[in-house]
C-alpha positions as CSV (number, residue, x, y, z in Angstrom):
1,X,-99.0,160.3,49.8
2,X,-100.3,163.4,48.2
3,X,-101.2,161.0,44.9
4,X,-103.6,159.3,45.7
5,X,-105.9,161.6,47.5
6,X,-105.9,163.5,44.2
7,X,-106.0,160.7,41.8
8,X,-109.3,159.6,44.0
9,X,-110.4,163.4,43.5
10,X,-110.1,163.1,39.8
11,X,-111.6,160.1,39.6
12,X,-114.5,161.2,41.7
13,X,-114.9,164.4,39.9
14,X,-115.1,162.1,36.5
15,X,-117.4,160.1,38.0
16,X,-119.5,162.9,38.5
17,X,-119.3,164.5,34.8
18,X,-120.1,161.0,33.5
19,X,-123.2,160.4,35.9
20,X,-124.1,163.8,34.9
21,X,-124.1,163.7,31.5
22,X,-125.9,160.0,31.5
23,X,-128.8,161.8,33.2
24,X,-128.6,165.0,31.2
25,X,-127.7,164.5,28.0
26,X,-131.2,162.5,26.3
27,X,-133.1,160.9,27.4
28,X,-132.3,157.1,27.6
29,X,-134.4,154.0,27.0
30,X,-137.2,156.3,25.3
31,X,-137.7,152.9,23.1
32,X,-137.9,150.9,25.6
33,X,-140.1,153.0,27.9
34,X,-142.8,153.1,24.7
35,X,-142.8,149.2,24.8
36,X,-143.4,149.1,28.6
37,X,-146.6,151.7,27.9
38,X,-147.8,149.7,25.0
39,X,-147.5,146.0,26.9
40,X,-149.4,147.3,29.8
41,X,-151.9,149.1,27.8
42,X,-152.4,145.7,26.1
43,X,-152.3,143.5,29.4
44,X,-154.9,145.7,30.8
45,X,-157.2,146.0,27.4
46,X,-156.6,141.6,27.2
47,X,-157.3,141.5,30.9
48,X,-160.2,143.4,31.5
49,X,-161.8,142.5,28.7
50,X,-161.9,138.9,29.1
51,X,-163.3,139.5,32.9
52,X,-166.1,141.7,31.2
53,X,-168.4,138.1,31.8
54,X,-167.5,137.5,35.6
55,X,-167.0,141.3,36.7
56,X,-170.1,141.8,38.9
57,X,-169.0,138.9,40.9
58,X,-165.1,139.2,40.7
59,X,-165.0,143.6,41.5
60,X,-168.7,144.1,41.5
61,X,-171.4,143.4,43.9
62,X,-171.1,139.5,44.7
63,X,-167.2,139.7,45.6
64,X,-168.3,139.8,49.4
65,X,-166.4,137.0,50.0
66,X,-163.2,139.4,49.8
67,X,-164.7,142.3,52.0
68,X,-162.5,141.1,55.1
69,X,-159.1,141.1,53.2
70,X,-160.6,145.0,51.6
71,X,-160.6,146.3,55.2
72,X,-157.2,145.4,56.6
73,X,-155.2,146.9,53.4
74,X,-153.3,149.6,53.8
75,X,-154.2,151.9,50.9
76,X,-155.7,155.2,51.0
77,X,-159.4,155.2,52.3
78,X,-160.6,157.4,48.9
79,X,-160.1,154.6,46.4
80,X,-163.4,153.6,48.2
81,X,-165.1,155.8,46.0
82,X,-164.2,153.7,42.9
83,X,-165.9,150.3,41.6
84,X,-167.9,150.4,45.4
85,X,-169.9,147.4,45.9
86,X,-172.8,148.9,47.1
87,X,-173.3,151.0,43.7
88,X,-175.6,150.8,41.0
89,X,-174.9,148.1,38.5
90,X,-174.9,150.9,35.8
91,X,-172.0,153.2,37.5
92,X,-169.7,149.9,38.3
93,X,-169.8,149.1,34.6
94,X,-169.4,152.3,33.5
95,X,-166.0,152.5,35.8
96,X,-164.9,149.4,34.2
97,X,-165.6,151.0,30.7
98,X,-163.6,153.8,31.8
99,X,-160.9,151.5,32.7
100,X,-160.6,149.6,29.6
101,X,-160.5,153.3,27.5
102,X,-157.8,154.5,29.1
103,X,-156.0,151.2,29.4
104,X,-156.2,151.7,25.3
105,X,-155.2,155.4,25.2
106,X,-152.2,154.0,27.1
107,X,-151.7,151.4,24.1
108,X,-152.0,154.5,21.5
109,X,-150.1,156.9,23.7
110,X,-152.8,159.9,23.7
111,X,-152.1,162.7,26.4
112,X,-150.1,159.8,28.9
113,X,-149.0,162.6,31.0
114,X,-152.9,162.8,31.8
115,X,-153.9,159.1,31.3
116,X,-151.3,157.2,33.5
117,X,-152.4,158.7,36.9
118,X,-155.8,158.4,36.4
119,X,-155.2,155.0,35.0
120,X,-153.6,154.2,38.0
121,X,-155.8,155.2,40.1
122,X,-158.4,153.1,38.9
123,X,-156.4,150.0,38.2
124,X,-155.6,150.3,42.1
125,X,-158.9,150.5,42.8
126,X,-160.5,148.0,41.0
127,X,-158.0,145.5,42.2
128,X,-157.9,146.0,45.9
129,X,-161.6,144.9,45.6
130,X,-160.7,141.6,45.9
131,X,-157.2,140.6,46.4
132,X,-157.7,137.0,45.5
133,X,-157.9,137.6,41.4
134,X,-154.2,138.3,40.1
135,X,-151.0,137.4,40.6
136,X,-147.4,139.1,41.1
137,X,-147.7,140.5,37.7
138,X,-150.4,143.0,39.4
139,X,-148.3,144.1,42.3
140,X,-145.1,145.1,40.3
141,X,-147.3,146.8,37.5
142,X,-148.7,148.5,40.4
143,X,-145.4,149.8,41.6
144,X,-144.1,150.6,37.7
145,X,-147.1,152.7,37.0
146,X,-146.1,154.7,39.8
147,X,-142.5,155.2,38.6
148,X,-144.0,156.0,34.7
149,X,-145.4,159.1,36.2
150,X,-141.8,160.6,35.6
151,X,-140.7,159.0,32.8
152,X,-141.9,160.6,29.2
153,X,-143.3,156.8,28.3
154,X,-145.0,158.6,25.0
155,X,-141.2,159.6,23.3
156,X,-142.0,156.6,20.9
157,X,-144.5,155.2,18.8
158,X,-147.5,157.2,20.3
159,X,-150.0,160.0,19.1
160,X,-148.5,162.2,21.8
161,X,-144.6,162.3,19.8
162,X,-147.0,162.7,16.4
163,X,-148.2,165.2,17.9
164,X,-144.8,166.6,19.2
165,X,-143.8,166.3,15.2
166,X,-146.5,168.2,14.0
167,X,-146.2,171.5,16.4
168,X,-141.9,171.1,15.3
169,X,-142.7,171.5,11.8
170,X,-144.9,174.2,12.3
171,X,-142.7,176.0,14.4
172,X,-145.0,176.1,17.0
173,X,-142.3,176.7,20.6
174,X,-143.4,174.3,23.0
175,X,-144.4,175.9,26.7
176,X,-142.2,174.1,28.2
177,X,-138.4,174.2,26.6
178,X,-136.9,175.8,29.1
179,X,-138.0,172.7,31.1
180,X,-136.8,170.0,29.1
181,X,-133.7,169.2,31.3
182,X,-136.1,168.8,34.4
183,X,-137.9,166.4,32.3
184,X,-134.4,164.5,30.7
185,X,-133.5,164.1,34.6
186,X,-137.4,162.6,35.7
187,X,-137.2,160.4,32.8
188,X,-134.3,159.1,33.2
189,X,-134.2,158.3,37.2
190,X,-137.7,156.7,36.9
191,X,-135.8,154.3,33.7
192,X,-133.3,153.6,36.9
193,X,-136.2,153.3,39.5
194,X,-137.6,150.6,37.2
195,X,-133.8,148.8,36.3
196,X,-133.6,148.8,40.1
197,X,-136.8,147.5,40.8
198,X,-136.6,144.3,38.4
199,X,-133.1,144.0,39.5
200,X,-134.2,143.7,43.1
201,X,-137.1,140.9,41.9
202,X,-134.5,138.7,40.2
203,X,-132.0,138.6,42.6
204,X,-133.9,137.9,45.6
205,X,-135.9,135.5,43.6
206,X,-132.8,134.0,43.0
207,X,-131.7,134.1,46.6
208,X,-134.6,132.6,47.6
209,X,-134.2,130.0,45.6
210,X,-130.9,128.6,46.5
211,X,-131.8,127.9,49.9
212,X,-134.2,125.1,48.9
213,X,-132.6,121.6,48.5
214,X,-134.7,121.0,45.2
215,X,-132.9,124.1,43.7
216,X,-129.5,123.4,44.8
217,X,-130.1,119.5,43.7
218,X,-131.4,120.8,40.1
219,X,-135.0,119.0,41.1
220,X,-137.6,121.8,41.0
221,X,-138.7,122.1,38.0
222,X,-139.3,118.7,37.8
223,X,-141.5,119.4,41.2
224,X,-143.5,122.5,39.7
225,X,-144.5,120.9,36.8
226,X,-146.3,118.2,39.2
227,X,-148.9,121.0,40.6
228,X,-152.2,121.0,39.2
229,X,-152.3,124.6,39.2
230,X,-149.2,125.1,37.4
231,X,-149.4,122.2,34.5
232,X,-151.7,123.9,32.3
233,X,-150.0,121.5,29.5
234,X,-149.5,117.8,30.6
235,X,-147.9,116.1,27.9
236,X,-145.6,119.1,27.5
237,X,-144.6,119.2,31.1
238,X,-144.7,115.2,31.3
239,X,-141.9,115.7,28.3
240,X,-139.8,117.6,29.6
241,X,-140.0,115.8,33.2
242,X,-139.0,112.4,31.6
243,X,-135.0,114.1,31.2
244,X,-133.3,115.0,33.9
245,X,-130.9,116.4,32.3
246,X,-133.2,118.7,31.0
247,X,-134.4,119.5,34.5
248,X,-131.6,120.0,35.9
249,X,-130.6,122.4,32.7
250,X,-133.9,124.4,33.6
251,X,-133.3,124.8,37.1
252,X,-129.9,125.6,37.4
253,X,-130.4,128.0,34.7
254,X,-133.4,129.9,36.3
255,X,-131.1,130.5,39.2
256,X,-128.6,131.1,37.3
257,X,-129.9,133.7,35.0
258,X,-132.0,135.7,37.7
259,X,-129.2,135.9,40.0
260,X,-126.5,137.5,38.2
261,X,-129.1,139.7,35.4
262,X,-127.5,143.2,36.7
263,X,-123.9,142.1,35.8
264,X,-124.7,140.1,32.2
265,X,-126.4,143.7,31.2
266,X,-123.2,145.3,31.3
267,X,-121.4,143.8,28.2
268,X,-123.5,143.4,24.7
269,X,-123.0,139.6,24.2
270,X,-123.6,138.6,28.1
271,X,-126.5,141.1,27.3
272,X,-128.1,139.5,24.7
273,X,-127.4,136.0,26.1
274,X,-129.5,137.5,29.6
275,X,-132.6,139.0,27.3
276,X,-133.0,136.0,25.5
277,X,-132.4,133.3,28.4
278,X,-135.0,135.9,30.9
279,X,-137.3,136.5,28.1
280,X,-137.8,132.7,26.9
281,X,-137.8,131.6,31.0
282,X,-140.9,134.0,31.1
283,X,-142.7,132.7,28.0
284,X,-141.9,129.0,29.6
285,X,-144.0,130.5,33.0
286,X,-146.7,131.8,30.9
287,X,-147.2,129.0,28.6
288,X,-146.7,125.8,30.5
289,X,-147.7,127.4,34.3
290,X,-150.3,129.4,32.9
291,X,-149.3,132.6,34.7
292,X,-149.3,134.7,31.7
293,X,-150.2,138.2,32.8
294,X,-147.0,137.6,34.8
295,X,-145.5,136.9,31.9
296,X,-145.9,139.6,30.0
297,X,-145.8,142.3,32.8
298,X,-142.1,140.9,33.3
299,X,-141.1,141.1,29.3
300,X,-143.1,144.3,29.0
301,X,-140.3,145.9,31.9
302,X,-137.2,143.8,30.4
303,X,-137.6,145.9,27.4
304,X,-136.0,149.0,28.6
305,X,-133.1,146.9,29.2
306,X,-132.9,146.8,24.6
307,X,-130.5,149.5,23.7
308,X,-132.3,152.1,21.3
309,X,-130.3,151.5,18.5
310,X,-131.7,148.3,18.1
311,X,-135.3,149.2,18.5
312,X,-133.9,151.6,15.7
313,X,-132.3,149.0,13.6
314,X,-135.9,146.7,13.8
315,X,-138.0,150.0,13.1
316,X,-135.6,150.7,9.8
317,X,-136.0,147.2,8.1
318,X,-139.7,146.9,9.4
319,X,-140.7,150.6,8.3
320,X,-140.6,149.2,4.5
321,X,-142.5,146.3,4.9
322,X,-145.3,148.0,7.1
323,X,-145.6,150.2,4.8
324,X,-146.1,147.9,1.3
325,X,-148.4,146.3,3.4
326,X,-149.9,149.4,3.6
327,X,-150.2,150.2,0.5
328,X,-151.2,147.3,-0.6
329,X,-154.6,147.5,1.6
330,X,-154.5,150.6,0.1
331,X,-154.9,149.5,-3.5
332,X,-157.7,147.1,-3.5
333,X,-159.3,146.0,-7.0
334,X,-162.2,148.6,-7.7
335,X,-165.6,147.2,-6.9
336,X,-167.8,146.2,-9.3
337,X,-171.2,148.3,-9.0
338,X,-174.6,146.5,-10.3
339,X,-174.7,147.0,-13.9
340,X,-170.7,146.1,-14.3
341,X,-168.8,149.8,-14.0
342,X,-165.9,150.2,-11.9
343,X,-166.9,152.5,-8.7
344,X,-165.3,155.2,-7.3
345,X,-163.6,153.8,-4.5
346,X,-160.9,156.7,-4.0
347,X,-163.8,159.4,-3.3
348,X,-162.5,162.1,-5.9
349,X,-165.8,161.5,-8.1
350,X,-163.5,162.1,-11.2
351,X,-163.6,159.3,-14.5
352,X,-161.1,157.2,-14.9
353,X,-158.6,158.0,-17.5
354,X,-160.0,155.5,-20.0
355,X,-163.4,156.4,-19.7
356,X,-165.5,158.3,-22.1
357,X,-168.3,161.4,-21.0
358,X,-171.3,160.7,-22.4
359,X,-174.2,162.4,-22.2
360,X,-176.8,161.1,-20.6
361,X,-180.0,159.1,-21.8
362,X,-176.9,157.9,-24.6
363,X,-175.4,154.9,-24.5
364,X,-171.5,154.7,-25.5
365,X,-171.0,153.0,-28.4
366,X,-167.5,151.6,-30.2
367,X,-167.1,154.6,-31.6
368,X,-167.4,158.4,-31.0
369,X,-171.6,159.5,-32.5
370,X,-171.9,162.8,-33.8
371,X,-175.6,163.8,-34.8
372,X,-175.3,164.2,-38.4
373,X,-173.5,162.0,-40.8
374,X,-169.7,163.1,-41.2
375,X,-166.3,162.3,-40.2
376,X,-167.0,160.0,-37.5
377,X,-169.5,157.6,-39.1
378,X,-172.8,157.9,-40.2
379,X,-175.8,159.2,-39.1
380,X,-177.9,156.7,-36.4
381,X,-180.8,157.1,-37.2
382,X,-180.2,156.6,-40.7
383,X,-178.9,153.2,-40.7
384,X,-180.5,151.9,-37.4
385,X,-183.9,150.2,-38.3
386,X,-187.0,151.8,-36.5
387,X,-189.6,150.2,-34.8
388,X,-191.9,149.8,-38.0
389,X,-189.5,147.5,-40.1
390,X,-188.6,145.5,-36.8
């Protein structure tokens, strides 16, 4: 009897190290993490930008229609102080600008620990103006944003970790080493936070689903496509509705996929097969239902679930190419200037190799021109006619 209580010891006490060391150790998905900051940064940037046209009506001054829904939210009464309705036209647009900047310094990863709050902030603010524009997408990159507080999103692939680089090769200590296990353990439980959070929107999606009769008969799809709203390509979604085979494939698969997405992460090839089946069932959503800031939002999160060492392996045989491409832009032919020299494109102001200094008022000739007759070839003016005998 004694056995078992202390093989159940050991294995809690193993259980323990392991968890500990998983939180400890590095921090995990710092890959991942960069791709989520840099697909939101660029949902925002895309988003807001293409509202620029309709933003006095949507957020601004004429979205009255929304006031009732404004007043019965639940979120704190000092976002009223953002994007108010009742502002100048000149302060509401320059909120919006504000917006879009740090949506970009999000994309370039410049001081995140300082831009993501405020972002948020703002993002909440602007939307709860009218709850009518958005989608899902909104809400769970609402939630996300709150979770990347903790997480060190810049690790990757940002200004912030050039910066990082920089102040390591100098030998510059950073203020806060003695820290950096604090941070490991934030990071990482906001990476779980988030796993948990997308875990929790696929599998009661998926539960939802099964209790409808056109799910469990393989049908909806087929039903989906037939919404206005959601057939933003016809002859596409006419296609594919002509098969029912291919309907049912789609269906079951949805359900399929969404409902058991924890348990395929757990071994590399069910891994794989989940990423790829979740990732091209999004790009399906965007494409042919039109709900592509959904989309996106949901592929931007799956990528924590790619293991570094991939995002590794990509960088290593993309690192060469990037950077021939580089150089290539680089190395543009040398402009012509007006009277057919070569200019200075590099900025050094130094000759080519190949060129000759004359002096000036001289043209060059074929040949090196000493004044007198000697060595190098006679005298000019000597054998050139003058004016008189022309």
């Amino acid at each position: 009897m004694t056995a078992t209580p202390r093989s159940a010891t050991t294995w809690l006490r193993t259980t323990y190290a392991a968890g500990e060391s998983w939180m400890l150790d590095s921090r995990k998905a710092s890959y991942g993490t960069a791709v989520l900051r840099i697909g939101f940064g660029l949902i925002l940037v895309v988003q807001l930008v293409a509202g620029w046209g309709d933003r006095s009506l949507a957020w601004g001054a004429g979205r009255s229609f929304a006031q009732g829904r404004v007043d019965v939210d639940e979120l704190p009464a000092f976002l009223d102080l953002f994007f108010n309705g009742s502002a100048p036209a000149w302060a509401f647009d320059l909120q919006y600008l504000a917006l879009v900047a740090l949506s970009v310094l999000l994309v370039l990863g410049w001081r995140s620990r300082i831009v993501i709050p405020v972002l948020l902030v703002l993002y909440i603010a602007l939307f709860r103006t009218n709850p009518f524009i958005g989608d899902g997408g909104i809400q769970l990159m609402r939630i996300v944003l709150v979770y990347m507080l903790f997480a060190d999103t810049s690790g990757r692939w940002s200004l912030d970790a050039r910066r990082r680089r920089a102040a390591r090769a100098s030998g510059t200590p950073s203020r806060f080493a003695s820290w950096a296990w604090l941070g490991t353990l934030l990071h990482n439980g906001a990476v779980l936070l988030i796993a948990f959070q997308i875990f929790v929107v696929y599998v009661a999606s998926a539960m939802y689903k099964i209790q409808g009769g056109m799910w469990q008969h393989g049908t909806a799809i087929y039903y989906v496509f037939q919404l206005d709203e959601f057939s933003t390509w016809p002859q596409v979604t006419e296609l594919i509705g002509r098969s029912g085979v291919l309907v049912a494939i789609l269906s079951y698969s949805a359900v399929f996929v969404q409902l058991f997405f924890p348990f395929l992460l757990l071994r590399r090839p069910t891994r794989i097969l989940a990423l790829v089946a979740i990732t091209g069932m999004h790009l399906g959503i965007g494409v042919l239902m039109g709900l592509m800031y959904f989309s996106m939002t949901m592929i931007a999160i799956d990528a924590i679930f790619v293991r570094d060492v991939t995002y590794e392996g990509v960088q290593r045989r993309l690192a060469p190419v990037l950077r021939r491409t580089w150089d290539r832009i680089r190395r543009r032919p040398a402009a012509l200037s007006p009277d057919g020299v070569e200019a200075d494109l590099d900025g050094t102001g130094a000759p080519q190799a190949d060129e000759a200094l004359v002096p000036a008022g001289v043209s060059a000739g074929p040949g090196p021109v000493e004044g007198p007759a000697g060595a190098d070839g006679p005298d000019p003016s000597t054998t050139a006619p003058s004016a008189a005998d022309r």
